[in-house]
Each structure stands twice: as structure tokens, then as C-alpha cells.
C-alpha positions as CSV (number, residue, x, y, z in Angstrom):
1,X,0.0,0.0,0.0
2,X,2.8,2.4,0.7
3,X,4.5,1.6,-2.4
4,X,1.3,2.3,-4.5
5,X,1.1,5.7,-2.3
6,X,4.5,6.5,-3.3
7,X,3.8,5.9,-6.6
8,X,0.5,7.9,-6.9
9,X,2.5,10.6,-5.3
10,X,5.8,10.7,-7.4
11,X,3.4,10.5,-10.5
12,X,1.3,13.7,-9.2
13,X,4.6,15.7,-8.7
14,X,5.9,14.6,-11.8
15,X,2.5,15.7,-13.7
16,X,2.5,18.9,-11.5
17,X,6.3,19.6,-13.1
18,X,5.6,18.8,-16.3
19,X,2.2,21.1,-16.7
20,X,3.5,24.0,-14.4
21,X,7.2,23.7,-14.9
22,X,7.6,25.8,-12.2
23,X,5.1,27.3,-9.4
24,X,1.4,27.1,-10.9
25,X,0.6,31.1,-10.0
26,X,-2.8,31.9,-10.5
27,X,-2.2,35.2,-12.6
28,X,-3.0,36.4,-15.9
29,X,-1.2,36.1,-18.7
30,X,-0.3,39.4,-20.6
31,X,-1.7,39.0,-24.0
32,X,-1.1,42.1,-25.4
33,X,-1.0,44.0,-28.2
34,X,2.8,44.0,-27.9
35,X,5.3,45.6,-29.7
36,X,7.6,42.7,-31.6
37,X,11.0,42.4,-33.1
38,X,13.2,39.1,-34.0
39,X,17.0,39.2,-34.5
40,X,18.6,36.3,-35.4
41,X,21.9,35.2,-33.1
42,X,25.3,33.4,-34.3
43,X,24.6,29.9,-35.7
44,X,24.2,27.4,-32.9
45,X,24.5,30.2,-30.2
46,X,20.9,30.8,-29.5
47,X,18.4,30.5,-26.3
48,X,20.8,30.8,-23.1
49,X,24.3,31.8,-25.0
50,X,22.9,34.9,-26.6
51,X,20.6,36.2,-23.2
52,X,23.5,39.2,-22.9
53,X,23.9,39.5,-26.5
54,X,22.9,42.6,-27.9
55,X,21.1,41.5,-31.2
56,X,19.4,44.3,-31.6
57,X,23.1,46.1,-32.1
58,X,24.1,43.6,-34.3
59,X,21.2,43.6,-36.6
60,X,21.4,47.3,-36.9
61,X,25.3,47.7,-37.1
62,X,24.8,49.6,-34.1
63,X,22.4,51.9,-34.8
64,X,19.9,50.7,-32.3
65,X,20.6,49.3,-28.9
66,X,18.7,47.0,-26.3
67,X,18.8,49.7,-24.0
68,X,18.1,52.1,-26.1
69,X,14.6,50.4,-26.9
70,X,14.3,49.6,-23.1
71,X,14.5,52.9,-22.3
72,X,12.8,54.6,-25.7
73,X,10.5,52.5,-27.1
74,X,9.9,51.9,-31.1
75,X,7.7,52.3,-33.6
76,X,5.4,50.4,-35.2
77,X,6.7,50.1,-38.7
78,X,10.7,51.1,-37.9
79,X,12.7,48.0,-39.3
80,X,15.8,46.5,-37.8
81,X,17.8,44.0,-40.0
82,X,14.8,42.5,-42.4
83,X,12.0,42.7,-39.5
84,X,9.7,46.0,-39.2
85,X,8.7,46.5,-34.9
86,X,4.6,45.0,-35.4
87,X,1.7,44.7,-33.1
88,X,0.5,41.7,-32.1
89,X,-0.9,39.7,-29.3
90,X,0.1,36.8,-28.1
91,X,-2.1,33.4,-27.7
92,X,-2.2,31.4,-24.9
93,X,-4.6,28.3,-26.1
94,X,-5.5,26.6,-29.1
95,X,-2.2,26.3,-30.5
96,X,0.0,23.5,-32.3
97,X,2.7,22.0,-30.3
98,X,5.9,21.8,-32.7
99,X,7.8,19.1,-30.7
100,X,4.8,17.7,-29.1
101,X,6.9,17.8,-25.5
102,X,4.2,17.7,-22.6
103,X,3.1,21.1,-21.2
104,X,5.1,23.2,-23.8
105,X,3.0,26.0,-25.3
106,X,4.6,27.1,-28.6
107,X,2.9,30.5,-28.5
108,X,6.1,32.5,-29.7
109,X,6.6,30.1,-32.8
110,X,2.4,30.6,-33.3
111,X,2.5,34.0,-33.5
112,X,6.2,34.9,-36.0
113,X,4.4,31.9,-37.9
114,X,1.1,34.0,-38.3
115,X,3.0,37.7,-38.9
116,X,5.1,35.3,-41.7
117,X,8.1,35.4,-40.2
118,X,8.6,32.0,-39.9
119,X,7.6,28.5,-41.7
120,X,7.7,26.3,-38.7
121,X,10.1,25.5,-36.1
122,X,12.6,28.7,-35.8
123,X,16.7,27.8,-34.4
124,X,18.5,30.7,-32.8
125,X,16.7,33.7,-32.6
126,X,15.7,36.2,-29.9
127,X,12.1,37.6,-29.7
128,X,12.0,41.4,-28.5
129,X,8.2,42.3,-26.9
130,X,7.7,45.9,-25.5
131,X,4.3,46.7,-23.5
132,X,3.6,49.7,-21.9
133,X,2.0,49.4,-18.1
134,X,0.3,51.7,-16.7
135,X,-0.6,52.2,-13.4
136,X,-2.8,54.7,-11.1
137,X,-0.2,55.0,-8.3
138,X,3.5,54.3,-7.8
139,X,4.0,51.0,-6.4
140,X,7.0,49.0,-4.7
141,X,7.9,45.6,-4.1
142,X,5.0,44.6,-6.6
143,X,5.4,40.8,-7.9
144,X,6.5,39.9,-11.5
145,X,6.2,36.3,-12.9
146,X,7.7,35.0,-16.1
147,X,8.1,31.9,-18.3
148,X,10.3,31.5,-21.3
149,X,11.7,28.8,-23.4
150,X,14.7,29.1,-24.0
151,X,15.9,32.0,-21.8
152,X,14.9,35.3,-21.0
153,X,16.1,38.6,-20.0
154,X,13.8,41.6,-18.4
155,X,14.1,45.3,-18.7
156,X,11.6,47.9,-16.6
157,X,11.9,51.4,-17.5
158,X,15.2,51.4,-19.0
159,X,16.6,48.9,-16.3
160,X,17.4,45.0,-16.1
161,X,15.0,43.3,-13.3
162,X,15.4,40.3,-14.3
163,X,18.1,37.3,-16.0
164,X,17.9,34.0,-16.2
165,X,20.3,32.3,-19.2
166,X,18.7,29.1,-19.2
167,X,17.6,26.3,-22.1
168,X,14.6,25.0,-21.1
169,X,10.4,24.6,-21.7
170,X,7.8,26.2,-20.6
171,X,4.4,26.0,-20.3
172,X,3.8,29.2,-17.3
173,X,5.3,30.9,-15.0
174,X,8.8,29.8,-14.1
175,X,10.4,32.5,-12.5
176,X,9.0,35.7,-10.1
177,X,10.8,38.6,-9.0
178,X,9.9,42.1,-7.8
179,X,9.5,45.4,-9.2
180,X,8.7,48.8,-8.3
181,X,5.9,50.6,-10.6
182,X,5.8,54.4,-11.5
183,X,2.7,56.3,-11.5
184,X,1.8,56.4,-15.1
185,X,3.6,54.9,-18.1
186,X,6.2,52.1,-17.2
187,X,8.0,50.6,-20.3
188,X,8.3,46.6,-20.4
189,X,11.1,45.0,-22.3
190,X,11.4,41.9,-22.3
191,X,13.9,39.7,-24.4
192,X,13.2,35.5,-25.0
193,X,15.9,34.0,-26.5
194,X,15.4,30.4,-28.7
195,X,17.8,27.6,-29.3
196,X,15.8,25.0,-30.5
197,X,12.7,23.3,-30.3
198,X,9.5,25.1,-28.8
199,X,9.5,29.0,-28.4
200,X,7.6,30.5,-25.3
201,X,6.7,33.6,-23.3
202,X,4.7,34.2,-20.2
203,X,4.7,37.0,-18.2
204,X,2.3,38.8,-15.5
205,X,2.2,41.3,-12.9
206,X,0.5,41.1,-9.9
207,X,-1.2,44.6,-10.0
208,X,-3.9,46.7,-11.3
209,X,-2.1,48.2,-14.6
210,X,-3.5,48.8,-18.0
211,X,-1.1,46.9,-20.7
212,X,-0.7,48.3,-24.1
213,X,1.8,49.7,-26.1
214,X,1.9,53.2,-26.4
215,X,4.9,54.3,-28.9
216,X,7.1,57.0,-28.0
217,X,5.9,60.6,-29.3
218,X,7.5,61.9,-31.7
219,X,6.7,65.4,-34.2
220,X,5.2,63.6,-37.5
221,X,7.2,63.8,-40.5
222,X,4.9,66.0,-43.1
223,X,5.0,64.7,-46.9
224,X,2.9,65.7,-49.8
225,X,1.8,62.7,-52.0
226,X,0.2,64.0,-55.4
227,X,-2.1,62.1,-56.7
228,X,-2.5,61.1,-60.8
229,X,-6.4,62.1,-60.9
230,X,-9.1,63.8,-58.9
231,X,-10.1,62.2,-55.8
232,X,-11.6,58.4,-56.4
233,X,-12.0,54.6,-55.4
234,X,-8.7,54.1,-57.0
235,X,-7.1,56.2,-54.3
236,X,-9.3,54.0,-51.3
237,X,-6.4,52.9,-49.6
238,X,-4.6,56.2,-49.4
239,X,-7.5,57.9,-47.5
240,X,-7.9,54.5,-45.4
241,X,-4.4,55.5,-44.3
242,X,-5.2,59.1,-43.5
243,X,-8.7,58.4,-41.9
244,X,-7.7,55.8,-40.0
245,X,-4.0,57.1,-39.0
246,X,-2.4,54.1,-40.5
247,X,0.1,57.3,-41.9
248,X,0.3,58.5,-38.8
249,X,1.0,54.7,-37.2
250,X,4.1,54.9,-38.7
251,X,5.1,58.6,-37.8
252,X,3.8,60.5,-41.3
253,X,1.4,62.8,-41.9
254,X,0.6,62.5,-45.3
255,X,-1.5,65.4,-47.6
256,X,-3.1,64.0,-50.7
257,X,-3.3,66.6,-53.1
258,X,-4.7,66.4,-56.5
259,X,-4.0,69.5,-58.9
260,X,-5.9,69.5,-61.5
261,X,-3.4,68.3,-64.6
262,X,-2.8,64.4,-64.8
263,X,0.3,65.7,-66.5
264,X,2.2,67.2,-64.0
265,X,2.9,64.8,-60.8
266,X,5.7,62.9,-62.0
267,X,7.5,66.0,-63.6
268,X,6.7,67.8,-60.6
269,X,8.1,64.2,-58.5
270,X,11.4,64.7,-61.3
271,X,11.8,68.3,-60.6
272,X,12.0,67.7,-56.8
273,X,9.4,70.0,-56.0
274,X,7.3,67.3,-54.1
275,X,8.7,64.0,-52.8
276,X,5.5,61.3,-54.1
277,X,2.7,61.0,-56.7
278,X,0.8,58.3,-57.9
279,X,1.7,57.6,-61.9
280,X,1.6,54.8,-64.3
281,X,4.5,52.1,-64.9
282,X,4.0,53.7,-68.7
283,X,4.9,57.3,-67.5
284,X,8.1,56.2,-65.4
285,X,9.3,53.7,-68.3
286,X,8.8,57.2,-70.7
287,X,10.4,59.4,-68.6
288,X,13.4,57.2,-68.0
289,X,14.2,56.4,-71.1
290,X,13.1,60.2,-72.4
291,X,16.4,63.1,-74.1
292,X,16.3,64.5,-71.2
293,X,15.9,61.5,-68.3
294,X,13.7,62.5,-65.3
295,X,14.6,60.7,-62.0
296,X,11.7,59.3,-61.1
297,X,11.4,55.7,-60.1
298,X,8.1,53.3,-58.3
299,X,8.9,52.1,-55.2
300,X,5.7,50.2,-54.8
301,X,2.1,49.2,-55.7
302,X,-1.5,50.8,-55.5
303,X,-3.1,48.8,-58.5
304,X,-1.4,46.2,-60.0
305,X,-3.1,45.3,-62.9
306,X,-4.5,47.5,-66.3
307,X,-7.6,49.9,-65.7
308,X,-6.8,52.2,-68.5
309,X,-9.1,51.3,-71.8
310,X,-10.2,52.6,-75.2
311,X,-13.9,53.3,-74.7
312,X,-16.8,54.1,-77.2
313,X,-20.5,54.1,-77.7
314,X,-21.8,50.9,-79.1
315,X,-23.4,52.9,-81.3
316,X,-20.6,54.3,-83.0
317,X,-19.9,50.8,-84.7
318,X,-16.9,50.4,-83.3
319,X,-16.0,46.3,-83.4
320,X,-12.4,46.1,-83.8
321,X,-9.7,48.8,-83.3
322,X,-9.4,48.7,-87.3
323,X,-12.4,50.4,-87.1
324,X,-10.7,53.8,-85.8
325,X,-10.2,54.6,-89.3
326,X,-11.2,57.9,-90.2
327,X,-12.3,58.6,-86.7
328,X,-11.9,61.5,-83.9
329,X,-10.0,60.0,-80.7
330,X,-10.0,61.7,-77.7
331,X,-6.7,61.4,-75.0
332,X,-6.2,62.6,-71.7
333,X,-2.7,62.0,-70.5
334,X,0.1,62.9,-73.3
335,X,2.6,61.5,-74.3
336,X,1.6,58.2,-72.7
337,X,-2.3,58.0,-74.3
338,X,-0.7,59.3,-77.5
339,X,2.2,56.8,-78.0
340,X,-0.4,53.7,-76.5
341,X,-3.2,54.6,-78.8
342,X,-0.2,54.9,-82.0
343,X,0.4,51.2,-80.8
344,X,-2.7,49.6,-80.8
345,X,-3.7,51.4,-84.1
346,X,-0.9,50.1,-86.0
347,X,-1.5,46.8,-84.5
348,X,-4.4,46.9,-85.9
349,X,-3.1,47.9,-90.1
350,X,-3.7,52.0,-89.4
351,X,-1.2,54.5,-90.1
352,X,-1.3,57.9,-87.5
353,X,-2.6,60.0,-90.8
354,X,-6.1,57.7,-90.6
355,X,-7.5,59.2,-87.6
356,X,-7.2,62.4,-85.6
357,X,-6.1,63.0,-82.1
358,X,-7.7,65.4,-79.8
359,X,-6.8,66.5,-76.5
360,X,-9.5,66.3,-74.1
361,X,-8.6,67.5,-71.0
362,X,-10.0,65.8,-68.1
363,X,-13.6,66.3,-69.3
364,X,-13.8,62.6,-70.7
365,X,-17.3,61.7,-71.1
366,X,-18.7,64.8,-72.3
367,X,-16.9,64.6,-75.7
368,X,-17.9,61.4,-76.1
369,X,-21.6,61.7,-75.3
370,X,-22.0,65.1,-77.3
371,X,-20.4,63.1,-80.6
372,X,-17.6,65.6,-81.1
373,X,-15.1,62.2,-80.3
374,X,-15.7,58.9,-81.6
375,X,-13.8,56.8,-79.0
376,X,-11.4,57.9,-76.5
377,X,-8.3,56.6,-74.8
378,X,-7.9,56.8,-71.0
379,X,-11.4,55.9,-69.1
380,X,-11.1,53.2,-66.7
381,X,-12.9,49.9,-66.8
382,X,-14.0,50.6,-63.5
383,X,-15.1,54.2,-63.2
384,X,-16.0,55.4,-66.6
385,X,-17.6,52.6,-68.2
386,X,-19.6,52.9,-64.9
387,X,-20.3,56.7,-65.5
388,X,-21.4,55.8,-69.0
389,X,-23.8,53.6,-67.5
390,X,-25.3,55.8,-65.4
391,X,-25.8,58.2,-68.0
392,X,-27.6,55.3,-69.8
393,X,-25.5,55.5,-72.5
394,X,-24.3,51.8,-73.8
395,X,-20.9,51.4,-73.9
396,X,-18.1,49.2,-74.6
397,X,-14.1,49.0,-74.5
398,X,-11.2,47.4,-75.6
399,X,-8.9,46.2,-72.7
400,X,-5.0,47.9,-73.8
401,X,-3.3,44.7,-72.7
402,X,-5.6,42.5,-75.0
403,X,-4.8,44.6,-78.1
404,X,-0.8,44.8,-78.4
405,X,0.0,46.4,-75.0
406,X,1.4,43.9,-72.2
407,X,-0.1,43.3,-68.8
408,X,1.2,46.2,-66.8
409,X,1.0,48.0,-63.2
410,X,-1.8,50.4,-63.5
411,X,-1.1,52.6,-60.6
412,X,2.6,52.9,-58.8
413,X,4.1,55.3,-56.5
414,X,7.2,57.3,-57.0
415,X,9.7,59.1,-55.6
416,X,12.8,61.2,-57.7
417,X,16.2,59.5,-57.5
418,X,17.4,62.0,-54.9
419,X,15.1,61.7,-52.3
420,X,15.0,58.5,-52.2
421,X,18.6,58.0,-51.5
422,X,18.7,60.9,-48.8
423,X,14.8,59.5,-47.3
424,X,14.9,55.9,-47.5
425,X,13.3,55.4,-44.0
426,X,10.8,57.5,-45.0
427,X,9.7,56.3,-48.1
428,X,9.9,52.2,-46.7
429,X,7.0,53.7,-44.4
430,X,4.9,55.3,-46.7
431,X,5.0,51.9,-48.5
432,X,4.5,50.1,-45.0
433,X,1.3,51.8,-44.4
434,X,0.0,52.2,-47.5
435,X,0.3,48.0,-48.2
436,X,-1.1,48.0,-44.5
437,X,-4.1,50.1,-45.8
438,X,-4.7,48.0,-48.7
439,X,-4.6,45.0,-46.7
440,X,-7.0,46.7,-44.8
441,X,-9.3,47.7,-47.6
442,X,-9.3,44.4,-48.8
443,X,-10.8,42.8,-45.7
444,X,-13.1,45.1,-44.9
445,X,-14.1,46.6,-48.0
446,X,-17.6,48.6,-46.4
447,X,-15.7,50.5,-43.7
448,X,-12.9,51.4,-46.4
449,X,-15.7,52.7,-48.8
450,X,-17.1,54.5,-45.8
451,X,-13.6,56.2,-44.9
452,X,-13.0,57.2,-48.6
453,X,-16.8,59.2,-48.0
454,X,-15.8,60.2,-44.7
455,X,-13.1,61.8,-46.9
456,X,-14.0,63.1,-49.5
457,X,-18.0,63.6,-49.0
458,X,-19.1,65.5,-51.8
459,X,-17.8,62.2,-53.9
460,X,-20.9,61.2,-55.8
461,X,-22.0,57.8,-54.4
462,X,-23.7,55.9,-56.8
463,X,-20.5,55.9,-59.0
464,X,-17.9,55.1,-56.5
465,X,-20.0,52.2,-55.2
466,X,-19.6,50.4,-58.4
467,X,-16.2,51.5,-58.9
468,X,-15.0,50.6,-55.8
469,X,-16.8,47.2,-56.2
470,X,-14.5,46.6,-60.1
471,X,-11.7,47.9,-58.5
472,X,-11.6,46.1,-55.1
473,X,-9.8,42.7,-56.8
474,X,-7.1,44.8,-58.7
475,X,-5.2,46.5,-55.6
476,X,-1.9,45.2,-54.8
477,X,-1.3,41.7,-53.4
478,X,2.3,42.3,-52.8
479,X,4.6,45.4,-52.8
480,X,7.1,43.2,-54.9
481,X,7.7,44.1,-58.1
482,X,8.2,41.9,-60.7
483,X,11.4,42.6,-63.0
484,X,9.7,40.8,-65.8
485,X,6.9,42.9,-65.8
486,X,9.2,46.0,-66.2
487,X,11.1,44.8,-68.7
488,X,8.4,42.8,-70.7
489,X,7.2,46.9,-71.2
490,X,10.4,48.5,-71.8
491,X,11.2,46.2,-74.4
492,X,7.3,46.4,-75.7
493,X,7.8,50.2,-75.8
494,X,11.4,50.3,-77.4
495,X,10.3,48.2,-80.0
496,X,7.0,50.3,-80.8
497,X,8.9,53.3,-80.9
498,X,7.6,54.7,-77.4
499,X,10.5,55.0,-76.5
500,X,14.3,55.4,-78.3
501,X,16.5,53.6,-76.0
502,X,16.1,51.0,-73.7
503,X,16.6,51.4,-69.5
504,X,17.6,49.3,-67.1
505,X,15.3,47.8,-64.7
506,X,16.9,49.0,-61.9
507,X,16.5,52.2,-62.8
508,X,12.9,52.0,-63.3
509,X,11.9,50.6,-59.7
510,X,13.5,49.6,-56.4
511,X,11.4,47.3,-53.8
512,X,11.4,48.7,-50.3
513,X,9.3,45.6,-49.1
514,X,10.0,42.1,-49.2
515,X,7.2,39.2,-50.1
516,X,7.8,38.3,-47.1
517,X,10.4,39.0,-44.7
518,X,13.4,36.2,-44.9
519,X,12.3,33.8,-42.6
520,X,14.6,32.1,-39.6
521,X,15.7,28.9,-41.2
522,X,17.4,25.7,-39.5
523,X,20.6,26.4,-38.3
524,X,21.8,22.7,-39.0
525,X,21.6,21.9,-35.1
């Protein structure tokens, strides 16, 4: 009988070891939203070897210390090495046990794997995860609790309250310690460094305090992005950015400002006067490759497939673009509607002396309905054709890339050669929160449509709704551009005669964002 005691109780401690891994303390768990960061450590020097390694420094060659974030904070959106700082909770239940060892919770693995910085099991990184607590009164001598596989390393307002360079599991709290709380704000820092297997953190404090990250303030860098058009669904994501301070998120304030002549943003963009616009991939291969070169160049994506179109009444007869012959077509944007529409009519048997070209302006259905055009080149599938229809006027249009033009990026944004290399930082975060915004707009398309009327409320409704609802599928899936595309254009254009030389594709675009940041691989261990 005592034997079967002994038993009974040597099994009960070892299950209370194996869930708890330390003393079960009935506390919370801090969930969150924290503020996260990954650096990767020295191949096979991970979890309890790299706990007083400063990663951070080494990612940043220097630029950005431990305590320097201990004591400062980040920002959302500020990248270190190939990681940008990002909000996040952290789980607790519900998730998948990489190793399967008894009473490990693999929350740190869980959540890099759901922000895409990692494909399963991660070797020899350290996790950084700042909260801000804030409490009502100053407090001393106020308990702290902690788990971490592997190790883990504590920083309170600037200061280290807590070590402990181990390799282990965890499944809780393993260690406690105590702390003294300010009244107010008190910055949390706390480091968890992996060697292999599971990844962990728990932590908890044993007082009434608010915990959420508050970033640092900081005066908000003012830019001026132009825009290629008036105000419209095309733009969504910008103004989900500015109404819903994803800009401001990551420290810009941003004016959208739309002047009136489609021509002018990218010479304005060349000519350094302003420091974005939204253009065409057309208008930077053009200018590139132009006698006199402007320095533009599209460091990312707002619509990444063709809007523009050749539209007409189906009245007019139109069928084919052969049937342009002794027509009047209408163009917005020149040289770029010009040199397109050259294209596609001499893809089609015409020479440029068997139809006429007239600039429109911006007025583009007006002309068209009134009969003093026969076609036009510029509307967009999306918003035009819709206008048309609302008019109830029945019209139809020939898709540019079906006719002799290839696939291209409809709407990029760019920045002049100069700028860019003096305000890298600065443009990477534009692009960060504008692919934030579309990502947004994407996934919850009515309150996006309600921010772009919130505005710009004098937008006419009816029109945008179906706009917005052609449009929706064609914003950017990735901020990646593809070098094939570019160059699949250039050459298209050079041997077209848009352009007379060729240009290089790195001249035409850089990529500030990455598909997906490089994730931790297997360090052979």
C-alpha cells in the first residue's frame, strides 16, 4: 500500500512539473497588443548563449541598442535587419505543439508563424516584446512572474530586473521577482531568447495596470503625396491610411493633393518640388528612357493590374480597333495616351494619318456623349464605363493589354532619384502603411468605402460604389515588383517606338518591401 502511495505521489509531482514547470501562479497572462521584433543570433548560439547579446546592435550595425529600446521605445513600422517593430498579441490556447513535449505552449513560434516570419520551427533567434504598463499609483515591491523557453532577459523602464540564461520549456510561470511601478507609463522589455525546439513567453504582474503599447511621441514627419487624378476609389487605400491614422502609425502625416493636370505629378516628382505621386509604370518607363531622363522611379504598388481602356459608344460601330479609321479619338494623358493609342492602331493595319487625335482634357465623357469624339483613350474599366452607364448611354471598350499592349502595373508610386537616397526610411514607411491600408481595404471593404466618403464627402455615391466594387480585386497583393513585368514593357515600348533607348530595370523601380520577410531557417543543429 505504501509503495502504491509512493507511486501515486511521485506521478502527481511529476505531472504537476511537467504542466506547471515551475510554481502554478494563479495570474493572468499578458496577451497584449505587444510591440515585436526578432533578431537572429550566431549559428548554434541561441536561447541561453545569446541572453546578454545585444542583437538588436548587431542587426542594426549599431544603430539601435537594447537599451536604447528599453529605455525609448519603437515604432510600429521602424525596421531592424529584415523585421519591421509589429503589433500583435500573443495566444495562450488553441495552439499547435511543434515538438509535441508535454506542457510546452509554442505561443512565440504561433504567433512569428502568423506575422510570416517563420515556416515552422525557428533555431536561434531572440524575440523582443515591448508593452507599456500603466498604473494609477507608484507601487513597490510589486510581484513579477515570467516563463520562457529558451531564456529570457527583463528590462523595466530602462533597467534590467530580471536574468535568467537558461535552455529549457515552458508552459507558465517559471520564475518571479519584484519590481517597483511608477505612476503612469512604465515601459516593459522583455527579451526570450530560442535555441531550438519550442518558443515561449509568459509573463504577468501582480497589479492593477493597464497593458498596451503606447509608442514614443515623436513630431510627425509632413510629406505631400500627389495624386495622378481627382479624388476616387482608385485612391481608397490612401485615405484609409489618412482616416484611419495608419500614416500616422508609422510617424507620417501625409496630404493628398490632387492638382488638377494628370500631366504634372511625376515632372513635378522629377523636378523635386514634391517628394511622391501616384503615376503609371507607362509614364516612369517614358520618362526614364526620355532626351532628357527624369529621375523618377516606383517604389511600390497601389493597382497592379491595367484599368486604362479605349472606350466608345456601341453605337458608333466600333467592333475592332481597325475600325478607328477615319475617326476623332480623344486622350487625356500625353505622351503616354498618345504613344499607347499609336500602338494599338498600328496593331491593328492603321497609319497615325487615318485618324485624328484630340486632347480632351479631363472632361472625358462629355466629348464622347456630345459626338464631337468617336472613341477615347484613358477611361477606366472601373469608373468610366460605370459613369457611362449611369448616363444610360451603352458602352463598350477594348482592354489595352488584349490589343498589343502587355499586362502592366496600373497605378505605382514614386519618388525622384534624390530623395530617395537621402529619405529611404521614409519612403519604406509610406509603403509600409500604404500596403497595411490596402490589406485593410481588402478585408473590410464597407468601412474602407465609408472612410474614402468620410473623406471626401461631396464624392458622388452611386459611381464610387460600383467602382470601388471593379476595383476592389485589382489592388496590390504584394509590394514586390516583378522585373519581368518592367522589362516585358520596356522592351514592348522600345520596339514600338515609345521609347528610343532601352533602361535598365533597376532604374525603373527599387522594392522597399520584401514578399515576405526572410524567414529564420534551421541552423543545422
Amino acid at each position: 500500500m505504501k509503495a502504491k502511495l509512493c507511486s501515486i505521489l511521485l506521478l502527481t509531482l511529476f505531472l504537476v512539473s511537467v504542466f506547471c514547470l515551475s510554481p502554478c501562479i494563479a495570474q493572468e497572462y499578458i496577451a497584449g497588443p505587444w510591440l515585436w521584433m526578432i533578431a537572429p543570433t550566431e549559428p548554434g548560439l541561441g536561447g541561453a548563449n545569446s541572453t546578454d547579446v545585444d542583437l538588436l546592435a548587431v542587426a542594426s550595425d549599431g544603430e539601435i541598442t537594447e537599451i536604447d529600446v528599453a529605455t525609448n521605445g519603437a515604432h510600429a513600422g521602424d525596421f531592424i535587419g529584415n523585421y519591421a517593430w509589429t503589433l500583435d498579441e500573443l495566444r495562450f490556447n488553441d495552439i499547435e505543439n511543434t515538438y509535441n513535449f508535454i506542457g510546452d505552449i509554442d505561443n512565440l513560434t504561433d504567433l512569428f508563424q502568423k506575422l510570416g516570419w517563420a515556416d515552422g520551427e525557428v533555431f536561434d533567434h531572440s524575440a523582443y516584446a515591448l508593452i507599456t504598463l500603466e498604473s494609477a499609483h507608484a507601487r513597490n515591491g510589486v510581484t513579477m512572474n515570467v516563463g520562457s523557453d529558451d531564456s529570457i532577459k527583463v528590462w523595466l523602464n530602462g533597467e534590467v530586473v530580471h536574468k535568467n540564461p537558461v535552455d529549457r520549456g515552458s508552459g507558465g510561470y517559471q520564475d518571479t521577482f519584484q519590481v517597483n511601478l511608477k505612476q503612469g507609463d512604465n515601459l516593459l522589455l522583455v527579451k526570450v531568447s530560442q535555441a531550438w525546439g519550442n518558443w515561449s513567453m509568459f509573463v504577468g504582474v501582480d497589479a492593477d495596470v493597464k497593458a498596451a503599447y503606447k509608442a514614443p511621441l515623436t513630431e510627425m514627419e509632413k510629406i505631400t503625396l500627389l495624386l495622378d487624378w481627382f479624388p476616387n476609389v482608385d485612391h481608397a487605400p490612401l485615405y484609409v491610411a489618412q482616416q484611419n491614422k495608419t500614416f500616422a502609425k508609422h510617424g507620417l502625416e501625409v496630404e493628398l493633393r490632387w492638382g488638377g493636370d494628370p500631366n504634372a505629378p511625376l515632372k513635378l516628382v522629377a523636378a523635386e518640388k514634391y517628394p511622391f505621386a501616384v503615376s503609371y509604370q507607362q509614364s516612369v518607363t517614358i520618362a526614364r528612357a526620355s532626351e532628357e531622363e527624369l529621375p523618377v522611379k516606383s517604389i511600390g504598388l497601389l493597382v497592379e493590374h491595367p484599368l486604362n481602356t479605349i472606350s466608345f459608344l456601341k453605337k458608333s460601330g466600333i467592333k475592332t480597333p481597325a475600325d478607328f479609321k477615319g475617326r476623332k479619338i480623344g486622350y487625356t494623358v500625353a505622351p503616354l495616351d498618345v504613344l499607347l493609342f499609336h500602338a494599338i492602331a498600328a496593331n491593328a493595319g492603321l497609319t497615325e494619318d487615318e485618324y485624328e487625335l484630340i486632347n480632351i482634357g479631363t472632361n472625358i465623357m462629355a466629348p464622347l456623349l456630345s459626338g464631337q469624339i468617336d472613341a477615347v483613350i484613358g477611361p477606366f474599366r472601373n469608373y468610366e464605363i460605370n459613369m457611362l452607364k449611369l448616363e444610360g448611354a451603352e458602352a463598350d471598350f477594348f482592354a489595352l493589354e488584349k490589343h498589343g499592349i502587355p499586362d502592366y502595373y496600373e497605378l505605382v508610386i514614386i519618388t525622384n532619384d534624390t530623395y530617395l537616397e537621402k529619405h529611404p526610411k521614409t519612403a519604406k514607411k509610406l509603403m509600409m502603411a500604404i500596403q497595411e491600408a490596402i490589406q485593410f481595404t481588402k478585408e473590410n471593404p464597407d468601412k474602407a468605402l465609408q472612410l474614402f466618403f468620410q473623406a471626401n464627402p461631396k464624392a458622388p455615391k452611386e459611381l464610387e460604389k460600383l467602382a470601388f466594387r471593379d476595383t476592389l480585386d485589382l489592388f496590390a497583393t504584394t509590394q514586390v515588383q516583378s522585373k519581368e513585368k518592367w522589362d516585358a514593357f520596356t522592351k514592348f515600348a522600345l520596339e514600338k517606338g515609345l521609347i528610343s533607348k532601352s533602361v535598365k530595370a533597376e532604374d525603373l523601380f527599387i522594392n522597399l518591401l520584401e514578399e515576405k520577410t526572410p524567414t529564420p531557417k534551421d541552423n543545422g543543429k
